[in-house]
C-alpha positions, 0 to 999 in steps of 0.5 A: 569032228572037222570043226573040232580038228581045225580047232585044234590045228589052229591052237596048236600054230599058235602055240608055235607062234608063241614058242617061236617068238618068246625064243626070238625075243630072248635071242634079240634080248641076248644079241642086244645085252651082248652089244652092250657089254662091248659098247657100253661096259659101264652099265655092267661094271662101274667105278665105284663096284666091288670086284673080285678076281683077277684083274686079267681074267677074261670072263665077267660075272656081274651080279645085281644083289639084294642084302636081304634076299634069301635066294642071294644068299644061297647062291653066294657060296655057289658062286665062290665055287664057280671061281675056285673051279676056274681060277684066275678066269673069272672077275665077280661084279657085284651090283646092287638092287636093293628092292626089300624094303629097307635093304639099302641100309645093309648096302650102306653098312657094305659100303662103310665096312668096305672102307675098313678092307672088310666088304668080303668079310661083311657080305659073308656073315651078312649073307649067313645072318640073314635070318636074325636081321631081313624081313620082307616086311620089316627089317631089324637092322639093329640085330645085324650089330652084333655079328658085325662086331665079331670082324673087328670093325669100328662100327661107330666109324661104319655108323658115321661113314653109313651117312656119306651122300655118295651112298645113294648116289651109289645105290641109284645109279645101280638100280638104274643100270639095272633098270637098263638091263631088265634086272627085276629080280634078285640075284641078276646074272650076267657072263660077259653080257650075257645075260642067264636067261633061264635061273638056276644052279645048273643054268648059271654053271653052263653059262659059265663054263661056256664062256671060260671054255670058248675063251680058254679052250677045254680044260 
């Protein structure tokens, strides 16, 4: 019985261990992306990304995308909710990580209806279709056309301006900032730096708030 108390005791240390130093690690990882976000604000928000927001808002939401992850998608209008319930305080980034094969393609399509004033618009109805166009395995980017026509766009100008060689200097200066910021998965949230540690709805909302409300005082 002692032996197997000792046992016991010892499994359970180093489980505190363990809990103790996962909760360190993310406190490190949390303080350092914070840092960053003061420092170097340019791996969170660079030239070239799209915005949303008001330019004087004092909360930061950046988020590393994939057109063609599903889990981006929903949590879209999730996000557009977010910034309706606090309006004028937050600025939405949007990053990419077009880890699926064959997602930098609907990047490039973003970027080229971005150039016609409809990345928005195009983000949208790419997030809506995602059923009849992303594939893990085997993307059909053809069956996008047809709803990128119902927006009005000159697609034969979205075709031509799809082949600009910033594009991919774009999308790898993306995935390296990403890369930086431990993004591994799509969607990355980050609040002023911040990073969400734990995923979900909920998670990201007390992120949120938290901020809004430490910069702005209780509503």
């Amino acid at each position: 019985m002692k032996k197997e108390a000792l046992v016991l005791a010892v499994a359970a240390a180093l489980l505190a261990i363990f809990v103790m130093g996962s909760v360190y690690y993310k406190n490190r990882q949390s303080s350092r992306l914070e840092f960053m976000a003061q420092e170097n604000a340019s791996t969170f928000v660079r030239e070239h990304s799209r915005t949303l927001g008001a330019d004087d808002a004092k909360v930061y939401l950046v988020e590393f995308f994939d057109p063609a992850c599903e889990t981006c998608g929903a949590f879209h209008p999730f996000v557009k909710d977010l910034m309706a319930a606090h309006p004028g305080k937050i600025k939405l980034v949007m990053r990419y990580a077009p880890f699926h094969q064959g997602a930098d393609h609907f990047v490039k399509i973003l970027e080229a209806a971005g150039k016609q004033g409809k990345y928005w618009e195009t983000l949208k109805i790419m997030f809506e279709t995602q059923s009849a166009w992303a594939s893990h395995h085997a993307p059909r980017p053809e069956k996008i056309w047809p709803y990128l026509a119902r927006l009005g766009l000159d697609l034969d100008k979205i075709r031509a301006d799809m082949k600009a060689p910033e594009l991919d200097g774009l999308i790898q200066q993306d995935l390296e900032d990403a890369r930086t910021l431990g993004v591994q998965k799509t969607p990355g949230f980050f609040v002023n730096g911040k990073p969400l540690q734990t995923f979900g709805y909920n998670q990201l909302k007390d992120l949120v708030e938290s901020e809004v409300k430490q910069l702005y005082g209780a509503r």
